[in-house]
Structures are given as structure tokens and as C-alpha cells.
C-alpha positions as semicolon CSV with decimal commas, in nm:
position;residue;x (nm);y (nm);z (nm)
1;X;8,955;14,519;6,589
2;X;8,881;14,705;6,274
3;X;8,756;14,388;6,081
4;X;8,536;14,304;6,393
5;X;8,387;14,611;6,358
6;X;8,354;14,594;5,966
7;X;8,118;14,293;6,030
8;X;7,915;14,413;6,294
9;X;7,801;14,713;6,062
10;X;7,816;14,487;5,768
11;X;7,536;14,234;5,940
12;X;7,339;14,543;6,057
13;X;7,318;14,711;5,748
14;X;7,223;14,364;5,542
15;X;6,944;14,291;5,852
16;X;6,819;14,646;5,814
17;X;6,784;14,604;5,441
18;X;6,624;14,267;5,443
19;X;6,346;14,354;5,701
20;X;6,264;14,692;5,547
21;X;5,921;14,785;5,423
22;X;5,842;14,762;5,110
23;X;5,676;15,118;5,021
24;X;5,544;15,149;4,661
25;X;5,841;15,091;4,477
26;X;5,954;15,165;4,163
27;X;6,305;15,034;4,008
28;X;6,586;15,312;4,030
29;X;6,848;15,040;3,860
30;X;6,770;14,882;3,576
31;X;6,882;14,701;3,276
32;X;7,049;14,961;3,057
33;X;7,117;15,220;3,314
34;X;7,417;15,348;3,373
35;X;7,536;15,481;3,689
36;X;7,882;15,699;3,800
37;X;7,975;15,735;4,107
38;X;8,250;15,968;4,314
39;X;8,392;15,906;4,632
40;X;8,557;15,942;4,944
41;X;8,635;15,669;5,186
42;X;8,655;15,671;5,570
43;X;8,893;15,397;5,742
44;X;9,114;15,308;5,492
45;X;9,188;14,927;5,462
46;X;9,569;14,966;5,477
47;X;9,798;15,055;5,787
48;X;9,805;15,403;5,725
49;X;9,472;15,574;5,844
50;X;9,580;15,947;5,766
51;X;9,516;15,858;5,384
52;X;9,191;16,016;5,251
53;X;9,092;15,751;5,007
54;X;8,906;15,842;4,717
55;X;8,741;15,653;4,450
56;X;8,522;15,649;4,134
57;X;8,329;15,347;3,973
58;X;8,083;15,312;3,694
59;X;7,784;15,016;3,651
60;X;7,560;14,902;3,395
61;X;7,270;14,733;3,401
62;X;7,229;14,380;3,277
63;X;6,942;14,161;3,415
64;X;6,588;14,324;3,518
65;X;6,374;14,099;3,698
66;X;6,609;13,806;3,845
67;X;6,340;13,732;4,100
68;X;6,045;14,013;4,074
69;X;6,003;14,304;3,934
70;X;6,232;14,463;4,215
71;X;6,534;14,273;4,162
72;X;6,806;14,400;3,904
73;X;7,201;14,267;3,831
74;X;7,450;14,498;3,750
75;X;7,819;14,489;3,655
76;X;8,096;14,760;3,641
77;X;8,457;14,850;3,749
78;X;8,577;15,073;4,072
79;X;8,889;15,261;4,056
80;X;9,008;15,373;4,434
81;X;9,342;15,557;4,533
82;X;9,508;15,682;4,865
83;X;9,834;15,860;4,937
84;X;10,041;15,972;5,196
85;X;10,341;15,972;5,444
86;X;10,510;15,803;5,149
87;X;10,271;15,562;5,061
88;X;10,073;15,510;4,737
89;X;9,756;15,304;4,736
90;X;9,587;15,202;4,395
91;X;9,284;14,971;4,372
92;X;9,100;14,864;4,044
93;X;8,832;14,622;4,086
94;X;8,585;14,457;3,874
95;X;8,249;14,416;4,037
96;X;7,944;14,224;4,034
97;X;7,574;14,381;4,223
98;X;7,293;14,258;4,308
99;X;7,012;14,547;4,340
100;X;6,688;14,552;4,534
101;X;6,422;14,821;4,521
102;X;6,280;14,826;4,923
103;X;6,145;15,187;4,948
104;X;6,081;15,413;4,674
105;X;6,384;15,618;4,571
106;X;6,624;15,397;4,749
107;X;6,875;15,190;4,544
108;X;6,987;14,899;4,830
109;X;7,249;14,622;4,667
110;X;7,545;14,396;4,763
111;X;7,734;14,181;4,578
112;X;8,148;14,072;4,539
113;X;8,417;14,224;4,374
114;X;8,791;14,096;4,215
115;X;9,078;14,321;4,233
116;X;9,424;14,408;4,354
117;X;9,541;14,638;4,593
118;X;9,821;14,776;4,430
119;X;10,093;14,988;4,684
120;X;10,414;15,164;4,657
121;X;10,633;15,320;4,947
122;X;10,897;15,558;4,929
123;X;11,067;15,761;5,227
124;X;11,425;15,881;5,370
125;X;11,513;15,888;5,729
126;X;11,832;16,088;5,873
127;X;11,978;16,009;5,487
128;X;11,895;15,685;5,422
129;X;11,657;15,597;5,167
130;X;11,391;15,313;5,136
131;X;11,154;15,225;4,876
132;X;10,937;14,884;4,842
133;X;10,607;14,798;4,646
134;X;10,379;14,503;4,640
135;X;10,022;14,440;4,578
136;X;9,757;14,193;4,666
137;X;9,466;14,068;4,576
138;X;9,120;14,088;4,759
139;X;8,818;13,939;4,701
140;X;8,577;14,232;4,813
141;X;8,248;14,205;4,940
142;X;8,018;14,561;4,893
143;X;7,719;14,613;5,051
144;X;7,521;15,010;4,995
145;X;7,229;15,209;4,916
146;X;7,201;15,485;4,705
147;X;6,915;15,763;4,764
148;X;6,813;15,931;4,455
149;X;6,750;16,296;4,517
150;X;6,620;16,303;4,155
151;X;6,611;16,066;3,834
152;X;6,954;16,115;3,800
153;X;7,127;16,227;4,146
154;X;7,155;16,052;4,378
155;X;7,370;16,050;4,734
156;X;7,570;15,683;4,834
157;X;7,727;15,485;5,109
158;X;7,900;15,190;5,029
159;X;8,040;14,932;5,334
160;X;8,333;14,748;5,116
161;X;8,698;14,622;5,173
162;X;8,842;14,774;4,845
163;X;9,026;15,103;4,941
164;X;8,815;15,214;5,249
165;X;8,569;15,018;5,477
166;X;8,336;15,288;5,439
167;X;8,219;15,551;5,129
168;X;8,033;15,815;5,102
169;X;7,947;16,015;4,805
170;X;7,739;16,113;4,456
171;X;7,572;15,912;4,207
172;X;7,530;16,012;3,875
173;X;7,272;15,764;3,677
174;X;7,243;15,847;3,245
């Protein structure tokens, strides 16, 4: 139910992107730049939905100008982690975006990621006690937009199947 759901908004968000308006646009990602972000996911992608997963990533720019002079690539890493009721999520990923300027101030991109999801579980019940971990690896694809309040702030949402199947949070660009 939860992936059917991940696709629905995934295919509305990528519809709404493609048949936006272009509005005077200038490039908020581009080759050089480097961009940090911070966030907090809603939905985690495990079993246990009372995790509040959080995560941080970094890009840089590499390619300006892959189709016009809206189009950028950029390539970075994504670090997320979740805990609770015993349970210990990490998830490093390596990343490749594709950017598109539609609307002026408005950073849209997609692209796939490689990474594990790395997990660890520990607990005791009435004196016994259990521990397991595992990992496994997922093939993430990210689509989001980032609004840039200023030339280097900027607020994000990111639909993804890396730690959470939604974030939200801030954009630093230097």
C-alpha cells in the first residue's frame, strides 16, 4: 500500500514538473556549486514508522548545459539514519541528479542513487535477549525541488526510497 502510494505522488510530482511554465529562468545549480542539505524524513522505508529519520547530503556540480542552458548534472553522497524501539537504521548512498531550471528560483531534479540500507536490532522481552543485523542494498530513485529563499538558502522536498519516502528540509548552496 505504501509503495502504491509512493508512485502515485512520484508520477504527479514528475507530470507537474514536466508541464510547468517556464518563467524567466535563471540556473540555481550549476557546475561548481556546491550544495548541503539537512533533513528530516516522513514515512520511513523500513517496518518501523515511529522512527524520525533524518538525513544530510552534499552535491557538486559537474555538467552545465547537458541540453540548454537550463539543464545541469550533479553528483554527491546522502547520509540518512533512524532509530528506535531497538532498531538502528543507517543509509549512505552515492547519488547521481539531473537538474532543471522551470521557474525562477526553483531548483526541480531527479535522478538514481546506489546504497545500502544498513540495520541493527537489539531488544529483551520478559529476560530474554535478541539481537540481529543485516543490510541491503537499494537502488534509489529521487525526485525534488528546492526553492531558494536567497542565493544561498534555500527550503527542499525530496520523494526518494533511501531512509524515508518523503524529506523535507534546508539547503545550503556555497
Amino acid at each position: 500500500m505504501k509503495n502504491n502510494l509512493f508512485i502515485k505522488v512520484s508520477v504527479m510530482f514528475l507530470f507537474c514538473a514536466m508541464f510547468s511554465v517556464a518563467v524567466n529562468a535563471q540556473n540555481t545549480f550549476n557546475k561548481g556549486d556546491k550544495v548541503f542539505q539537512a533533513g528530516i524524513g516522513l514515512g520511513s522505508t523500513y517496518y518501523y514508522s515511529s522512527m524520525i529519520p533524518l538525513s544530510a547530503s552534499f552535491e557538486l556540480g559537474i555538467k552545465d548545459n547537458l541540453f540548454d542552458d537550463k539543464s545541469s548534472i550533479g553528483v554527491g553522497g546522502y547520509f540518512g539514519f533512524a532509530s528506535g524501539k531497538g532498531l538502528t537504521l543507517l543509509c549512505p548512498v552515492v547519488r547521481g541528479l539531473f537538474h532543471y531550471q522551470l521557474v525562477d528560483k526553483l531548483d526541480t531534479y531527479a535522478g538514481l542513487g546506489l546504497g545500502l540500507r544498513l540495520w541493527s536490532w537489539k531488544d529483551s522481552y520478559y529476560g530474554y535477549y535478541g539481537k540481529a543485523s543485516g543490510s541491503d542494498l537499494i537502488i534509489p530513485f529521487i525526485a525534488g525541488a528546492r526553492y531558494y529563499f536567497s542565493d544561498n538558502i534555500a527550503g527542499f522536498a525530496e520523494l526518494g526510497y533511501e531512509i524515508a519516502y518523503l524529506t523535507v528540509g534546508v539547503s545550503f548552496k556555497f
